[in-house]
C-alpha angles and dihedrals in degrees: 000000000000128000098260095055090042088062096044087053094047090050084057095047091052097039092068094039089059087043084048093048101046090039087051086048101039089049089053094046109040108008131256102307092063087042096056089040086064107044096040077055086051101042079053079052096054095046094045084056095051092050094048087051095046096040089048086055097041088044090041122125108257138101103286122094121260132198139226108222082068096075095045078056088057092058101037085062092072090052090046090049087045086046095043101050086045093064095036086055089044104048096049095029085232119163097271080232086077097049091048097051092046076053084052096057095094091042083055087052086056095049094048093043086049090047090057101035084060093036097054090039096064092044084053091051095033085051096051096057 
């Protein structure tokens, strides 16, 4: 497994640790309609991020033919996630906040991955010398 899809596993990874983690605490703290609000947000999460790292590769540089319906799509993600959180909010009448931080959760995997690339990054440069 290269570097590239190491990273992309452990976003998923992350990704539904962050949606376990906020379901578990939102379920403690406010009850199961909360709960759900924020892990359905974070299911769309994880399937936004699904769809970024399948349409980048699709729309990538390289020799193979791409095609243009694919970048529409990549807009059209932002309207499906909007759309999505709208009718999640709606159908447990849940504060549309819980909803946006479950969406987040992918956006919390990011930050993390960036924090230990960099991390491990200075310890390999700080070890060399």
């Amino acid at each position: 497994m290269n570097k590239h899809e190491q990273l992309i596993r452990r976003l998923y990874w992350l990704t539904a640790f962050f949606g376990a983690v906020g379901f578990v605490s939102y379920f403690a703290v406010q009850g199961l309609n909360p709960a759900l609000g924020f892990a359905v947000g974070a299911v769309c999460s994880v399937g936004n991020l699904w769809m970024f790292d399948w349409l980048s590769r699709a729309m990538a540089p390289g020799e193979r033919h791409r095609k243009p319906w694919k970048a529409g799509l990549f807009v059209l993600r932002y309207f499906v996630l909007l759309g999505s959180g709208y009718a999640i909010v709606n159908l447990l009448g849940v504060n549309a906040l819980t909803v946006i931080l479950g969406l987040l959760a992918s956006t919390a995997a990011v930050m993390v991955t960036l924090t230990l690339e960099l991390l491990q990054s200075i310890f390999r440069r700080a070890s060399s010398h």
